[in-house]
KEKE-3310 file (N, C-alpha, C; in steps of 0.2 Angstrom, whole numbers, plus 5000, padded with zeros to 4 digits):
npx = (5004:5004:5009:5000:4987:4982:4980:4973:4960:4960:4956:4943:4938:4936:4930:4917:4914:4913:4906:4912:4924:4941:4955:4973:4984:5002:5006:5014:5028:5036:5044:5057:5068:5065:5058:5048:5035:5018:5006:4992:4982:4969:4954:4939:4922:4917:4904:4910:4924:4936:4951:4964:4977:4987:4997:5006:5010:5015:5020:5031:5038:5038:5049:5061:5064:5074:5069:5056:5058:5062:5050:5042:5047:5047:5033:5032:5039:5030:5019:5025:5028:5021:5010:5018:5023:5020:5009:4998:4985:4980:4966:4956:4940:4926:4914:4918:4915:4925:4941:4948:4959:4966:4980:4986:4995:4995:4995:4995:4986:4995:5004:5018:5018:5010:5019:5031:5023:5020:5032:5038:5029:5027:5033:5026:5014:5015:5015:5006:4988:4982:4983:4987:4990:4993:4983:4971:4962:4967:4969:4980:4983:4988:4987:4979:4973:4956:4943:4944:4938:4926:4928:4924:4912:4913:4916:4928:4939:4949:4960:4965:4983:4988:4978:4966:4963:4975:4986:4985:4979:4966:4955:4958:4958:4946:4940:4945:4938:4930:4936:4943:4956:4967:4963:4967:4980:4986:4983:4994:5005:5021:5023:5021:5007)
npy = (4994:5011:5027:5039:5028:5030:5045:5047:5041:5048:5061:5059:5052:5066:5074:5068:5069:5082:5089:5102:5104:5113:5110:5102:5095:5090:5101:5114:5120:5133:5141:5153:5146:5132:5120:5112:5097:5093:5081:5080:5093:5098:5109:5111:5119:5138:5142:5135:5131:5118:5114:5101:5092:5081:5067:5056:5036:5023:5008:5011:5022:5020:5007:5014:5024:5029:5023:5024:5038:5044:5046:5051:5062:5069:5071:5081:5091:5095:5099:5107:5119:5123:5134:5142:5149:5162:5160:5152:5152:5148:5152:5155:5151:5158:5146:5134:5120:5106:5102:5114:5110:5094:5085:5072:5058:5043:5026:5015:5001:4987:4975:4976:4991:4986:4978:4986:4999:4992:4987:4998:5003:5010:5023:5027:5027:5038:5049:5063:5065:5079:5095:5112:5126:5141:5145:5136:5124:5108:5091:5077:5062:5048:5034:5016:5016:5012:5002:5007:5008:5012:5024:5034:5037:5044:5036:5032:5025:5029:5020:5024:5023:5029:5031:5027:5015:5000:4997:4981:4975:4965:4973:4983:4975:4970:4982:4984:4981:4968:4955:4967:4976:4979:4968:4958:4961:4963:4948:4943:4949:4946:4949:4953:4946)
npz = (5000:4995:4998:4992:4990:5002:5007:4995:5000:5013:5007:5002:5010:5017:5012:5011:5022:5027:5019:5010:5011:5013:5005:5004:4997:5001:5009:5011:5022:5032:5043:5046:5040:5044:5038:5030:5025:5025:5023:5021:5021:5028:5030:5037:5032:5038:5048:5060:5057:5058:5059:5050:5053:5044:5042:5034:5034:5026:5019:5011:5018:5032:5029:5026:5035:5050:5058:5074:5080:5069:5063:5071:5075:5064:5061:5075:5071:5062:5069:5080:5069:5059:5061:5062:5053:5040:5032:5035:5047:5064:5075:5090:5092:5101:5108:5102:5100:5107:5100:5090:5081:5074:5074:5065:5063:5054:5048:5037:5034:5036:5036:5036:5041:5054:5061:5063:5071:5083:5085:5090:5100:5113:5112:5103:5112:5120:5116:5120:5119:5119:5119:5115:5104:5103:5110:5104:5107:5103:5097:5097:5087:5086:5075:5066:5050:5047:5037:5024:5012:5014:5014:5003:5006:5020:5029:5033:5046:5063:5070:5087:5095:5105:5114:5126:5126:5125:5115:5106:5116:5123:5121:5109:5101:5100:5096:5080:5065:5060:5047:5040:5033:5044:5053:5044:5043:5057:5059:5051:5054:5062:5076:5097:5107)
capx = (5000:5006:5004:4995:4982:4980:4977:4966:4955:4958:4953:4938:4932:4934:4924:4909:4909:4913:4905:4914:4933:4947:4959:4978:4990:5008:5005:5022:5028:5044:5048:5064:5073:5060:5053:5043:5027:5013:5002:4986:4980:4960:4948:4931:4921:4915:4909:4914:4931:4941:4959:4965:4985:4989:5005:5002:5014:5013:5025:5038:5040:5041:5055:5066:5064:5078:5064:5051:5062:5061:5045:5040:5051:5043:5025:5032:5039:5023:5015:5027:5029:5015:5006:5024:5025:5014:5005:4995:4984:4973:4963:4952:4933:4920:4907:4919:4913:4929:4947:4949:4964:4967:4986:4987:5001:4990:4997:4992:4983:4999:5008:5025:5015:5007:5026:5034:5022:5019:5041:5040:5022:5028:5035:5017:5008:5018:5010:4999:4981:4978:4986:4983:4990:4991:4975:4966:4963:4970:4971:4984:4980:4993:4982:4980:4968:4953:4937:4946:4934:4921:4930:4920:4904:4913:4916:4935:4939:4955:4961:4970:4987:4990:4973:4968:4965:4984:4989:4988:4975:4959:4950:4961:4956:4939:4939:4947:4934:4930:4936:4946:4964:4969:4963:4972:4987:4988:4983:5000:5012:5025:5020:5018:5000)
capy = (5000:5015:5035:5042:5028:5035:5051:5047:5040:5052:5067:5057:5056:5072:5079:5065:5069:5089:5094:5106:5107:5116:5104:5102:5089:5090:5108:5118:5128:5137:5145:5155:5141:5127:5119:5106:5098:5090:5077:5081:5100:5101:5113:5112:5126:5141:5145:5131:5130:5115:5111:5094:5091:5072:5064:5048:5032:5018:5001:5011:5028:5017:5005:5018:5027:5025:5020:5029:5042:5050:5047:5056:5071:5076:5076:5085:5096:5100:5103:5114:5127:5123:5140:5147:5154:5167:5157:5147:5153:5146:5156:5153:5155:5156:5144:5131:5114:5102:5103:5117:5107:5088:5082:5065:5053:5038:5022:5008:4994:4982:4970:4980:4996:4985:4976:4996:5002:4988:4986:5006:5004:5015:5028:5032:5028:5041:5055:5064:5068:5084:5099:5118:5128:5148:5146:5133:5116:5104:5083:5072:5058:5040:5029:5013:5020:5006:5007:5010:5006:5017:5034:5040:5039:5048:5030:5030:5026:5028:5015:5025:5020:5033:5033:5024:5007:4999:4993:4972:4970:4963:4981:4985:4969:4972:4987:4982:4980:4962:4956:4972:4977:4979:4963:4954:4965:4959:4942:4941:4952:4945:4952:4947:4951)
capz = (5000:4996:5005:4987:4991:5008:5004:4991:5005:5017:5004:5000:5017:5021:5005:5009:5029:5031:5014:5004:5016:5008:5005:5000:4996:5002:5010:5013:5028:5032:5049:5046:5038:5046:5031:5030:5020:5028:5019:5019:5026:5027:5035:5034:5031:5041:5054:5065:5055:5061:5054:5051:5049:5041:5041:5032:5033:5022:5018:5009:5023:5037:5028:5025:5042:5054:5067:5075:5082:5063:5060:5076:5073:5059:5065:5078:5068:5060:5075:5081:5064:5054:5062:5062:5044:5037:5025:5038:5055:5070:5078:5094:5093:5105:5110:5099:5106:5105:5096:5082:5078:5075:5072:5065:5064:5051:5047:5032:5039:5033:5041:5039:5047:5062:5065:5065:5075:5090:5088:5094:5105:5120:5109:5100:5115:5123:5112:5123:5113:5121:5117:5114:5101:5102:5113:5102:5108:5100:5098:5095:5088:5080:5074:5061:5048:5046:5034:5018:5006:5015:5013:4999:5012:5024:5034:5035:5055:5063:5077:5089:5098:5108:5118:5132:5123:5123:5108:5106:5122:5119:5120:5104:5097:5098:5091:5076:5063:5057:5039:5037:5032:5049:5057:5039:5044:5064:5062:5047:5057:5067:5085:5103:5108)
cpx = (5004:5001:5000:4989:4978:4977:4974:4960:4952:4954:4945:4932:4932:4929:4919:4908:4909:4909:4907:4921:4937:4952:4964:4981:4997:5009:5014:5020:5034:5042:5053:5070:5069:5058:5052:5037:5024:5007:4996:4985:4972:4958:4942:4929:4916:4908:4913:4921:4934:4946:4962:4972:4987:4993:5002:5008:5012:5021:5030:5042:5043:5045:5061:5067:5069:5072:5059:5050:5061:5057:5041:5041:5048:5035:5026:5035:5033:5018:5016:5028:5023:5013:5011:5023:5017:5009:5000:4994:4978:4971:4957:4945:4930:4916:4909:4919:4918:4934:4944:4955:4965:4974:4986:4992:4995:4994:4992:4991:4986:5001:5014:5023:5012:5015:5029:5030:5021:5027:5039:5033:5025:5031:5029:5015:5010:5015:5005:4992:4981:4985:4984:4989:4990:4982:4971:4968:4962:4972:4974:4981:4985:4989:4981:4972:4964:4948:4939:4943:4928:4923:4925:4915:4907:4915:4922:4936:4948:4954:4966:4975:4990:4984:4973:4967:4973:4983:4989:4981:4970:4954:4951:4958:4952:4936:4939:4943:4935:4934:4940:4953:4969:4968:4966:4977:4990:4988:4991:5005:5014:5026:5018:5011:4999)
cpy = (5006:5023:5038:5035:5028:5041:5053:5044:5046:5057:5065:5055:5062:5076:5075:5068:5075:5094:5100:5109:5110:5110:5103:5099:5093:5098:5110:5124:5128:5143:5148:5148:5134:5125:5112:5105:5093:5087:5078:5088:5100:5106:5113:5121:5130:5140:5141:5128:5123:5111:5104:5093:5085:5071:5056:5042:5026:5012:5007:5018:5025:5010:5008:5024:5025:5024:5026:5036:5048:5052:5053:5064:5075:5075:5079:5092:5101:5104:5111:5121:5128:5130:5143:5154:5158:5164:5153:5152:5150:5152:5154:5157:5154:5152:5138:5124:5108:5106:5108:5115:5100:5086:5076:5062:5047:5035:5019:5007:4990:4981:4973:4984:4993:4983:4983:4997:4997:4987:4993:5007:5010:5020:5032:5032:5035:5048:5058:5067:5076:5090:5107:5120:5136:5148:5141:5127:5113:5093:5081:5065:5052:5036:5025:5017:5014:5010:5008:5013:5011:5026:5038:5039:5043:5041:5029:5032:5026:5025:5018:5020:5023:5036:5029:5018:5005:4994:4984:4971:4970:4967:4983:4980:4969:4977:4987:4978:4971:4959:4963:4973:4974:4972:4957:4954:4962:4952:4938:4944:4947:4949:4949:4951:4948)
cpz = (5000:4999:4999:4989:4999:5009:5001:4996:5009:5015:5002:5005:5020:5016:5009:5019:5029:5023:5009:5009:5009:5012:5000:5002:4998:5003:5014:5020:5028:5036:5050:5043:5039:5042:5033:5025:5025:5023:5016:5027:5024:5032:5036:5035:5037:5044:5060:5061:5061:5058:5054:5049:5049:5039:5039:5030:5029:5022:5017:5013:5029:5035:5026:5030:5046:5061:5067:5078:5077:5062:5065:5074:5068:5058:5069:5077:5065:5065:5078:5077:5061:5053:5063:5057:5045:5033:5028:5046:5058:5074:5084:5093:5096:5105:5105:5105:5102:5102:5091:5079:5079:5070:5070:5061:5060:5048:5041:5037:5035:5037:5042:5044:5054:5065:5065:5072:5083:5091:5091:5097:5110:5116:5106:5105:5118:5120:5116:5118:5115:5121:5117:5108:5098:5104:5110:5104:5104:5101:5094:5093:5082:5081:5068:5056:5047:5042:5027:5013:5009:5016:5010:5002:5018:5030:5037:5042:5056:5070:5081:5094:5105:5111:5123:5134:5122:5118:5107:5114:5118:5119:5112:5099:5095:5094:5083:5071:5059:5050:5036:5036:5036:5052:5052:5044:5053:5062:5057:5051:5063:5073:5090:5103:5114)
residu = (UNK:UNK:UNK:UNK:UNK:UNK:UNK:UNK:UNK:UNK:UNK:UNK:UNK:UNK:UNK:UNK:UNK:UNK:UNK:UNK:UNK:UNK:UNK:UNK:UNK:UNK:UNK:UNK:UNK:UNK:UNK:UNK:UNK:UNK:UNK:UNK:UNK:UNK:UNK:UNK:UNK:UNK:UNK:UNK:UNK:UNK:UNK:UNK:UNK:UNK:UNK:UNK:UNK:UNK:UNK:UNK:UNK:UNK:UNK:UNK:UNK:UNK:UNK:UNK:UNK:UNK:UNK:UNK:UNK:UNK:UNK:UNK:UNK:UNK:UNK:UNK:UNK:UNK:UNK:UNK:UNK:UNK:UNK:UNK:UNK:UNK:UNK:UNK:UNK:UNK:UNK:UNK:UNK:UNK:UNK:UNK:UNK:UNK:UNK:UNK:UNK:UNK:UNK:UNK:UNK:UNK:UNK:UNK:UNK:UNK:UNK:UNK:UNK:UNK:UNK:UNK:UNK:UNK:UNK:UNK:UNK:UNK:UNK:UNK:UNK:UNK:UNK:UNK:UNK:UNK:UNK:UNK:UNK:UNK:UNK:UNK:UNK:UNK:UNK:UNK:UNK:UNK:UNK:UNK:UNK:UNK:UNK:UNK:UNK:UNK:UNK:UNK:UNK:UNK:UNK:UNK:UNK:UNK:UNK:UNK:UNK:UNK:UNK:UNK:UNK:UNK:UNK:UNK:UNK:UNK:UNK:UNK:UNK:UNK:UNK:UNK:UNK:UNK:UNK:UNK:UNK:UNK:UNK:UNK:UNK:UNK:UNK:UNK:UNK:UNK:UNK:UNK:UNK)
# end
């Protein structure tokens, strides 16, 4: 699996679930020298505006990664510049019920991506979700993406890792929708459960 058809899902649940989001592929930022690109940059639209920052892994990102050290570093680089540069702002509005910003760290649901992520488990879980942002509340969220096939409805689910389901127990398990990518993808990878 590759991160183009990832992103082609994510973009196609975010059009079928937020109805008419702005929305850009491999979005650039640059904080004095900072530079970075971010996967997928949506918003939906006014007035409840809510920003969504997508980092998306796939077989061939997390095989060429020295671990999860790098992969980390650069969602947390986007965290921390994104709304650096001029070209990019959050803003706090009143009477916003939940996160105006959602970070997300989103794997394939493939055997290499489930053995990456459970070899470096206490390093994602370690992500706290909760965050602020120049005043605006903010969630983190590492998570396998499930659902594939239903994006274009708006159905595409994420299974987090860094919530307060641990990874591999049989809460996790359960979750983990039937017959899906994900439940292939665990029961072929090489992992203790």
């Amino acid at each position: 699996m590759r991160e183009d058809e990832l992103a082609t899902a994510v973009v196609e649940h975010f059009e079928a679930a937020f109805g008419d989001p702005e929305i850009r592929l491999e979005e650039p930022y640059n904080h004095y020298g900072t530079r970075g690109v971010v996967d997928v940059y949506a918003r939906t639209a006014p007035p409840e505006r809510v920003a969504y920052l997508a980092e998306l892994k796939a077989d061939p990102a997390v095989r060429v990664a020295s671990g999860a050290n790098e992969i980390l570093r650069q969602y947390r680089r986007t965290e921390r510049y994104f709304y650096r540069d001029d070209a990019h702002e959050i803003r706090p509005r009143l009477g916003r019920d939940g996160p105006g910003l959602h970070l997300l760290l989103l794997f394939a649901p493939t055997e290499r991506c489930v053995e990456h992520v459970f070899d470096h488990r206490s390093l994602y879980a370690s992500i706290d979700p909760e965050l602020s942002i120049d005043g605006v509340d903010a969630a983190r969220k590492v998570a396998f993406l499930v659902n594939l096939d239903a994006a274009p409805d708006g159905g595409l689910g994420f299974l987090s890792v860094n919530g307060d389901v641990e990874l591999g127990s049989p809460a996790f398990r359960r979750a983990v929708p039937e017959g899906s990518r994900l439940a292939d993808a665990l029961d072929a990878a090489d992992v203790e459960r």
